[in-house]
Each structure stands twice: as C-alpha cells, then as structure tokens.
C-alpha positions in Angstrom: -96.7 187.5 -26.5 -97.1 191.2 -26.1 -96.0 191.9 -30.0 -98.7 189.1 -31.0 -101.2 190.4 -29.5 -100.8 194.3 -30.8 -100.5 192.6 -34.0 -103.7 190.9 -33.6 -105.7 193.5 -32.1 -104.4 195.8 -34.8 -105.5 193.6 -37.7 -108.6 193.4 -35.9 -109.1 196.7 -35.8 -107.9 197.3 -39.8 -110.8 194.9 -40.5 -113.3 197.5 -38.9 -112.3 200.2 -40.4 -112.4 198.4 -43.6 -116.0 196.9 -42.7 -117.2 200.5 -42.0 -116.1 202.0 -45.1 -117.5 199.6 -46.6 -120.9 200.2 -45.1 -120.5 203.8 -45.0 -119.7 203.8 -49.1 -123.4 203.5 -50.1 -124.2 206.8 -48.2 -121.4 208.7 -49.2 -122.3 208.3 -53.0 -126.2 209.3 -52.0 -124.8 212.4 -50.7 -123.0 212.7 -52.9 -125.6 212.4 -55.7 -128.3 214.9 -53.3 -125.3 217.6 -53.6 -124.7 217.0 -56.8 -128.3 217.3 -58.2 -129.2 220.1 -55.7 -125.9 222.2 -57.5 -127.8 221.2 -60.6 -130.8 222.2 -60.0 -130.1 225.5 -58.5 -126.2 226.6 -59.6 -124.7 225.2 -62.6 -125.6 222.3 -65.0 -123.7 220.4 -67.8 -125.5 219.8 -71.4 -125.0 217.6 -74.0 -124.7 219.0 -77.6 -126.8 217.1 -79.7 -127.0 218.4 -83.2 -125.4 220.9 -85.6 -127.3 224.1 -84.7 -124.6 225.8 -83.1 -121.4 224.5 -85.5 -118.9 225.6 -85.4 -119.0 227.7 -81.9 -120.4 224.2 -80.4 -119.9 220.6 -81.9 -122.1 217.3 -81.6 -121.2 215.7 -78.2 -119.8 218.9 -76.7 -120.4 219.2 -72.7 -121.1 222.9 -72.0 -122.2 224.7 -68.3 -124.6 226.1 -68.2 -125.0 229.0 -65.5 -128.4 228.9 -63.9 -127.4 231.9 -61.3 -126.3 234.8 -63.9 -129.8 235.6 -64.9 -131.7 236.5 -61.1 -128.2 239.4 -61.0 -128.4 240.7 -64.7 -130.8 240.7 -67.8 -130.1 238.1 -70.5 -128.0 239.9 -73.0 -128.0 240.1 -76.7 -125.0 237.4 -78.1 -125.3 235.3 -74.7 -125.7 231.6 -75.8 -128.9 229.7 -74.1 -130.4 226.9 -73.2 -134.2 226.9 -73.1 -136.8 224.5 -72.4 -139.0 223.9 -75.8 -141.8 221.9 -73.8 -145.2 222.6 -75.5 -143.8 224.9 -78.0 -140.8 223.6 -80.5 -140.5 219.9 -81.8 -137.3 218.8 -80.4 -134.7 219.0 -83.1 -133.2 215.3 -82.5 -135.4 212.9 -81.6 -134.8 210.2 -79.1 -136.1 206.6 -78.7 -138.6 205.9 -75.8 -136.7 204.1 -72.9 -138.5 200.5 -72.8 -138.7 200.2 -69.4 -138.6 202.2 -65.9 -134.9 201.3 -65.2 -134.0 202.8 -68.9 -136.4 205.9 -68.3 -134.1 206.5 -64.8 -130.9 206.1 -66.6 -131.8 208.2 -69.0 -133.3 210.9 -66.5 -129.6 211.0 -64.8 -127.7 211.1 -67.7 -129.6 214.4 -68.3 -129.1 215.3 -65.3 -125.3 215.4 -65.3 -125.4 216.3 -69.6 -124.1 212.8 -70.7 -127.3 212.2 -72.9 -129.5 215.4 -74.7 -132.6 216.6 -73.1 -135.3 215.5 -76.2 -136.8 218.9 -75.1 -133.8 221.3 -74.3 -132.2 223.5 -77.0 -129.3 225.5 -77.1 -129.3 229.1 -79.1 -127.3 232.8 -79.2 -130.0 235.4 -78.5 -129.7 238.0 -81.1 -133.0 240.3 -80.0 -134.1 241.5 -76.8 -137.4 243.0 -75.6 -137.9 245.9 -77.8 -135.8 244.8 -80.6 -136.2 245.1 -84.6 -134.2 241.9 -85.8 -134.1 242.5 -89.5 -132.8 240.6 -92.4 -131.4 241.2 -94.5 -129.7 244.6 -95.4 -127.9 245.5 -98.4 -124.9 243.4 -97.8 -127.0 240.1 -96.6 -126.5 241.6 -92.9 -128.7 241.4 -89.9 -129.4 244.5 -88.9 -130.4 245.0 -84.6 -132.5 248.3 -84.5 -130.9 249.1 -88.0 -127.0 248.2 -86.5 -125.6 245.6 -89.0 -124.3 242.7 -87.2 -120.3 241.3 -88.1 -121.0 237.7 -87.5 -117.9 236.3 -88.9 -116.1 235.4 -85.2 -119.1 232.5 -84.7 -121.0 232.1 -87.5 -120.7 228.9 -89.5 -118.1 229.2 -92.7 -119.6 229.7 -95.5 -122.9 230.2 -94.3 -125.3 233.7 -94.8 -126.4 235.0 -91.8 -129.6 234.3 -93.1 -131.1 232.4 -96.5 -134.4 233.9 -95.7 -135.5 237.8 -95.3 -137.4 238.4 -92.1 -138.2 241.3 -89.9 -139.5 241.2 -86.6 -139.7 243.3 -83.3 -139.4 241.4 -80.2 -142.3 241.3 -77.9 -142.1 242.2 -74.0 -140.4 239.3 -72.0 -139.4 237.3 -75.4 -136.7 236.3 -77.0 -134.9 236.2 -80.8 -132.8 233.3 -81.0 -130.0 232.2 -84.1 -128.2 229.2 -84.4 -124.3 229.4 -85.4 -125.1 227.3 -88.2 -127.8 228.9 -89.8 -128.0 226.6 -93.3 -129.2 223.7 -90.3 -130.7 225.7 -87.2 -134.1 225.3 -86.7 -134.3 228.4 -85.1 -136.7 231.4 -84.4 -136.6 232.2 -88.1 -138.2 228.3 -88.8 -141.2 229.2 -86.0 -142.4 232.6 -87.0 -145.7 230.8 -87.6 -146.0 230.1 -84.0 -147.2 231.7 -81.2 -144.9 234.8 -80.4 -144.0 235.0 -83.8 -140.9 232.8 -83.8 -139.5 234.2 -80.3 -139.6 232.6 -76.7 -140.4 233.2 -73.4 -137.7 234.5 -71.8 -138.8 232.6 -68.4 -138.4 229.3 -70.5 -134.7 230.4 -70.6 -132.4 227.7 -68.0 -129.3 229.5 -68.2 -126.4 230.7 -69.8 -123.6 228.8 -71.2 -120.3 230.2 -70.4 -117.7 226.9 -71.1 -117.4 223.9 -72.9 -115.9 221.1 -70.4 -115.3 218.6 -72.4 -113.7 217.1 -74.8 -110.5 218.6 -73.0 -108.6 219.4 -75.9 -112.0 222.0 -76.7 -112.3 223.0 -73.4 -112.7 227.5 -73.5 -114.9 230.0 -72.2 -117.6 231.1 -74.3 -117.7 235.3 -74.7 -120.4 237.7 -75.9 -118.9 238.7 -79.3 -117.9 242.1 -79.4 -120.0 243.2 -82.1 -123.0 242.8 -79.8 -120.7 245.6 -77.8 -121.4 248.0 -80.5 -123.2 251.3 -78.5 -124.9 252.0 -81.1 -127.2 248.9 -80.7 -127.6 250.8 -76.6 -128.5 253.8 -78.3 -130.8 253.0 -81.2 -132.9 250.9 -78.6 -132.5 253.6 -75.5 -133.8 255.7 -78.4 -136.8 254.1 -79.3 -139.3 254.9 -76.7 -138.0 258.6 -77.2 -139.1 258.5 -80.7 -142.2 256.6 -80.0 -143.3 259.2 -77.4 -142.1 261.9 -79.7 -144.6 260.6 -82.5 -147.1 260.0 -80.3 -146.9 263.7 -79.1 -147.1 265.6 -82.5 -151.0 264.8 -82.8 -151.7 266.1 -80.1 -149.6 269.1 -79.6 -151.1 269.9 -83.3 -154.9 269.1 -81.5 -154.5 271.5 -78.6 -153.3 274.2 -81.1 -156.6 273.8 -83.5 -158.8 273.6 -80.6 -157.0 277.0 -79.0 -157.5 278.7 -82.4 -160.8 278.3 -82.0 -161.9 279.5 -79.2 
C-alpha cells in the first residue's frame, strides 16, 4: 500500500510540474522577447541583406550584426561597413509591399527586428570619407583618391567593376558621411544623391551601427575587417595636414597686410 501510494502522489506531483511549465511557458518567451529586443535596441542587431549593393563582400539574404555600442567609444572610421537609416532622405533601394492588415504590419515589424525581413528604409554602405575629407574620382589610373591617397580596392570591390563609372569630387562636410557600395556598377550610393541635400553624404547621427560579422548562412559566416588600405598613414597625415595648410594660407595675407601697413608708418 505504501509503494502505491508514493507512486500516486509522485505522478501527482509530475502532473504539477508539468501544469506549471506549462503556464509558466507564455512568460518565459515574453521575457524572453523584452531581453531580446532591449539587446536590440541598445547592443547588437541582425540585418537582412536585401540587394546587390554590397556584392561581393555581402550577398542577397545575408544576416550580418550589426554593433550599435562601437560608435559612443570610437569615431566611425573610414572602410567601416554601415547601416544607416534613409528615412526622409534616400528612396529605399528595394521596395516592399504594404502589409494588408495590422497582424502583417506586426509580423513584419518583428521580422525586422530580429533581421529576417529588410528594413524598406535601412541601407547598408563602406564609408570611404570622413569629416574633412576630399573623396575624388577618378585619378589617372581610374583610382579614388582620399585627400589625394589612391585607394587599392581590389580585396572588396566587386570583380570586374571600376571603382567608379562616373568622375566626382567632393569634400565631406562636418558630421557627414561618404558612403560606396562594394558593387559599384549597382549601388545607389552617395555618388547617385549628390543632387541632394549634403551633396550626396549623410548624417553621421543617421548611422545605426557597424557591421562586424555575417551570421548566417553558416557556411558564409566571417568577421568583417577594415581593409588595410584604409590603414595607409598617409591618408592620417594628408588630413592631420589639412587644417595646417588651411591656417598656413589663411596667414600669408595677412602677415603680407601687417608688413604694408608697418612700411607705412
């Protein structure tokens, strides 16, 4: 009798713990969710590569991270690859369908969320000028040239395509931004929006974060670098350099001024 009754009192007790789980499941995944967007909104956050802007460095349906954190300890860098919001500035390059009802337009909001569907409004670029930069194309050899420093874009730049198959030249304004796409025969980059506002660049505050990995597919999964020939010091020095010269320029006048008006006295 004693065996019959621990067996019944422990299947008893199996069936409350299974009955709590069961009830406790629905909060689990809502906290689960809250963490999940909170490290979204504040950490990291996956995107969905839509289009061929960025072939062959990213593909369609690539997943990257992107790191929301790296920009409040250091300055965005030139060969970092962005995401940016486009909202009241660029038409987004792929355009999506209208979800037909609330229950669509929620689904579709998550999916963004956790980059399984593109944001209609989100873009992904390399920065190739900073504040203070002459981005100029194209030099002798069909180079662009970074405060006169010829950029070897071979390591990400789409084969077979020029670097650029229109001439430009441009300094970037304070707190603005020169952005490429990989593919530059498709990208509908700053070079396509020079008419704009800004001249073609964006606002740097428009900037989300940095992607540093592609997640998925697996068998693509890799950190993305700066290339080194955005390590070159001579692109440091030659913009280090330019308020030097600017002040130097600026100074000639009127070092040439004071000497007229001392002569005549």
């Amino acid at each position: 009798m004693d065996v019959v009754a621990e067996d019944v009192k422990q299947n008893a007790e199996d069936g409350k713990k299974k009955g709590s789980f069961w009830r406790e499941l629905p909060v689990l995944i809502v906290v689960a969710l809250a963490l999940a967007l909170l490290i979204k909104s504040f950490v990291v956050q996956a995107f969905y590569i839509p289009s061929e802007s960025m072939e062959n460095t990213l593909l369609i349906n690539d997943r990257v991270l992107v790191n929301k954190l790296v920009y409040h300890v250091r300055d965005i860098e030139r060969g970092d690859i962005v995401v940016f919001s486009g909202v009241d500035s660029w038409d987004p390059e792929v355009k999506l369908e209208e979800p037909s009802n609330p229950i669509a337009a929620g689904l579709r909001w998550l999916g963004t969320a956790f980059g399984v569907v593109p944001g209609e409004k989100d873009y992904i670029k390399r920065v190739i000028g900073v504040p203070g930069d002459k981005v100029k194309c194209c030099d002798e050899q069909g180079r662009v040239t970074v405060n006169g420093v010829p950029l070897n874009e071979k390591s990400y730049l789409y084969p077979g395509d020029e670097p650029s198959g229109r001439d430009f030249e441009v300094t970037v304004p304070p707190d603005r931004l020169w952005v490429m796409g990989d593919h530059r025969s498709v990208s509908w980059d700053s070079r396509l929006h020079m008419g704009d506002p800004g001249g073609g660049t964006i606002p740097a505050d428009k900037v989300i974060g940095r992607a540093f990995v592609i997640v998925w597919p697996f068998n693509r999964a890799k950190i993305l670098p700066i290339p080194d020939t955005f390590a070159q010091p001579a692109l440091q020095a030659a913009l280090g350099a330019a308020p030097f010269v600017a002040g130097f320029a600026g100074a000639v006048p009127l070092v040439a001024l004071r000497r007229r008006l001392v002569r005549r006295r």
